[in-house]
N, C-alpha and C positions, 0 to 999 in steps of 0.2 A: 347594563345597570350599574355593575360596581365601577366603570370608567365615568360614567358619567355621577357618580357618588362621590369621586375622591378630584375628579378634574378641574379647576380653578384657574380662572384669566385675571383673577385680581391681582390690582399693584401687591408689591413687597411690602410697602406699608397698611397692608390689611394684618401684617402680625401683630402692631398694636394693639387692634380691636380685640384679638386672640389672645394675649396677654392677659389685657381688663378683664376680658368675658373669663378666663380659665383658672385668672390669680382669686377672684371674686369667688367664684364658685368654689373651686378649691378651700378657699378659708372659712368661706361660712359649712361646706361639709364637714370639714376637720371640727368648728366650733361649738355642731352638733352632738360632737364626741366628747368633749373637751364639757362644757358644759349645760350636760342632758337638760338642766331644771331650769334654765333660765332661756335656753335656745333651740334645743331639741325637743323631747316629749313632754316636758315643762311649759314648754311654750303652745302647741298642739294642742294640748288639754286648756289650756285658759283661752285660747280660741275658738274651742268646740269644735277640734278632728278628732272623728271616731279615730280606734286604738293608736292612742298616741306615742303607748310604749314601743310600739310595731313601728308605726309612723315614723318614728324621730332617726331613727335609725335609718331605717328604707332612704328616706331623702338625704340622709347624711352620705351615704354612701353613692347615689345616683350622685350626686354633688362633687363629689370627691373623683370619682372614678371617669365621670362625664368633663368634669373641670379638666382634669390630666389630660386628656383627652383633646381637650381643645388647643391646652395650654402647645402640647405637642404637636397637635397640627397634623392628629392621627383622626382618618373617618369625622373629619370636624361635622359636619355637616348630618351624619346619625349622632352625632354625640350631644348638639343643642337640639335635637326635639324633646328629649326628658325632660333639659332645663328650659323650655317653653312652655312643660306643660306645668312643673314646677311653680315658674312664676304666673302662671294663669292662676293657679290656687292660691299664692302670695296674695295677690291683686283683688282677688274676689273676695277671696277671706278675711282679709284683714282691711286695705285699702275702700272697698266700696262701703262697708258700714261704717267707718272713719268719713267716708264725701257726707251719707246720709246724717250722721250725728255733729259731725261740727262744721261740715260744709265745705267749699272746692278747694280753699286756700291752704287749709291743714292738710289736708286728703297729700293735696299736690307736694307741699314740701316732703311731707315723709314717704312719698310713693317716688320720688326721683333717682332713688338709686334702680327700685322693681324694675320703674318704666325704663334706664337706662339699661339694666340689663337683659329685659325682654327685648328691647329693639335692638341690640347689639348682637344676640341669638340669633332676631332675626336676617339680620345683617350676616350673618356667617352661613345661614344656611342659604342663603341666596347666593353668597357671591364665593362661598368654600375659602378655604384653608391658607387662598395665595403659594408663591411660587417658596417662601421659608418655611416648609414644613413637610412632615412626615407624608403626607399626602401625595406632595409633589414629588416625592423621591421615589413612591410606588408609583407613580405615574410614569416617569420618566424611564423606569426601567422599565414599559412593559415595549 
């Protein structure tokens, strides 16, 4: 189970996709620290998640912790299913009542970074960490 968790045949240039996906995540965790009322439980509350004060926090830190993670190319592939499920709540909560109320074209532009880093998640978790990363190096020794 854990060989087949951290094992990866992807090119070397799958560390870009790991970069985006882990610099991304990483900044917006950090910016839910940085600031709570406009990004973290300030935001949570004006889109209607229960305890937002709980909330803002909790995701900042999956974010932060999950991002490093990636970004290192440690356990990549447990590391974006939080941030999978993360932006499934993004998407739902915010982007699908934006399609309902002003329709597909708005929806779309402001959902391309979600959609970009939902599919790039997905992306890592299918094809793992590539041979630059922490992954490959626990590999390599076993």
């Amino acid at each position: 189970m854990r060989k087949r968790l951290i094992r990866s045949d992807a090119p070397a240039t799958v560390v870009l996709i790991r970069l985006l996906i882990g610099a991304v995540f990483l900044s917006e965790g950090i910016q839910k620290f940085l600031f709570p009322g406009q990004l973290g439980a300030g935001r949570f509350l004006k889109i209607g998640l229960p305890m937002p004060e709980l909330l803002g926090p909790f995701v900042g830190t999956f974010e932060v912790v999950c991002g490093s993670l990636v970004l290192l190319g440690l356990l990549t592939r447990l590391a974006v299913i939080p941030l999978l499920g993360i932006m499934a709540v993004a998407l739902t909560t915010t982007k699908w009542p934006m399609l309902a109320a002003q329709g597909f074209w708005h929806m779309a532009h402001e959902a391309r970074t979600d959609w970009s880093m939902s599919l790039g998640s997905l992306f890592l978790l299918i094809v793992g960490a590539g041979p630059w990363s922490l992954d490959a190096r626990l590999q390599s020794r076993r």
